[in-house]
C-alpha positions as a Python dict, from the first residue, in 0.01 Angstrom:
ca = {
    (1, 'X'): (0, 0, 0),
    (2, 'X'): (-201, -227, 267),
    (3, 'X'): (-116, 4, 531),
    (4, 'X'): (-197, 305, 391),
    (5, 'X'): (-552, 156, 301),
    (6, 'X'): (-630, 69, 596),
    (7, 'X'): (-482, 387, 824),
    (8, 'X'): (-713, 599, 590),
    (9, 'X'): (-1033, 364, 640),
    (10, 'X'): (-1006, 399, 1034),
    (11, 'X'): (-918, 734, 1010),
    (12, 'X'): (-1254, 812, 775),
    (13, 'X'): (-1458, 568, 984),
    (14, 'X'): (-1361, 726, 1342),
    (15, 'X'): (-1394, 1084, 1194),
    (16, 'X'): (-1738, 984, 1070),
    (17, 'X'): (-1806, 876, 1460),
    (18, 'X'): (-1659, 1183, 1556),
    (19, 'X'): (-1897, 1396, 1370),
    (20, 'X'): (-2140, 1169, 1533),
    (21, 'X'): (-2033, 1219, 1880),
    (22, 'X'): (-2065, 1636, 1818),
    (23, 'X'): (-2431, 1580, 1716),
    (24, 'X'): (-2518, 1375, 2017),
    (25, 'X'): (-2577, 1058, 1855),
    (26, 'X'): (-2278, 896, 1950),
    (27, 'X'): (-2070, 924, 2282),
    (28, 'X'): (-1824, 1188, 2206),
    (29, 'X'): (-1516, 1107, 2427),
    (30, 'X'): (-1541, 743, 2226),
    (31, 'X'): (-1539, 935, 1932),
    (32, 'X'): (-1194, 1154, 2034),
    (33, 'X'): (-1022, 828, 2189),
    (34, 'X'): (-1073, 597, 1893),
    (35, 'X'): (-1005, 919, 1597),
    (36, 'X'): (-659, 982, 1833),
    (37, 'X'): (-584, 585, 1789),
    (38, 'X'): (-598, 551, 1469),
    (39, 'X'): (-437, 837, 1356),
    (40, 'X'): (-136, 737, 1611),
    (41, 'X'): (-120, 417, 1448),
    (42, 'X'): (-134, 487, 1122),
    (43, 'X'): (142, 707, 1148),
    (44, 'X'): (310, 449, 1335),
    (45, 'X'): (283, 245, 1082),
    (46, 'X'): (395, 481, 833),
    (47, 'X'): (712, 571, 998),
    (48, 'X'): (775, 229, 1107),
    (49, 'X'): (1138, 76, 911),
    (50, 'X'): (1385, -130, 897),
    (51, 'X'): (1681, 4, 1074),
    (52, 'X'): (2038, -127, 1110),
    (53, 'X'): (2150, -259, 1423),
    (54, 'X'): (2487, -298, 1381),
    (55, 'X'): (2715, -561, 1243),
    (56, 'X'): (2731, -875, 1494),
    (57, 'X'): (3069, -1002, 1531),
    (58, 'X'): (3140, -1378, 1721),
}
């Protein structure tokens, strides 16, 4: 539940400085770079599991 709070919060906050960056009041390539970061992470962190490894035998 944490991590889907906060992926949507940078996602909403970087689109908002997005939509700043087309109207010229923020720089726009800081805009793209930071909305393609957290969307990569959040989905990251979505995907991200446990996974077995494999039994370890001595």
């Amino acid at each position: 539940m944490k991590k889907a709070v906060i992926g949507l919060i940078s996602i909403l906050t970087s689109f908002c400085l997005f939509t700043l960056g087309l109207m010229d009041l923020f720089p726009l390539l800081l805009g793209i770079i930071l909305l393609y970061l957290s969307i990569f992470f959040s989905v990251f962190l979505f995907n991200e599991r446990r996974r077995f490894k494999g039994m370890r035998m001595k």
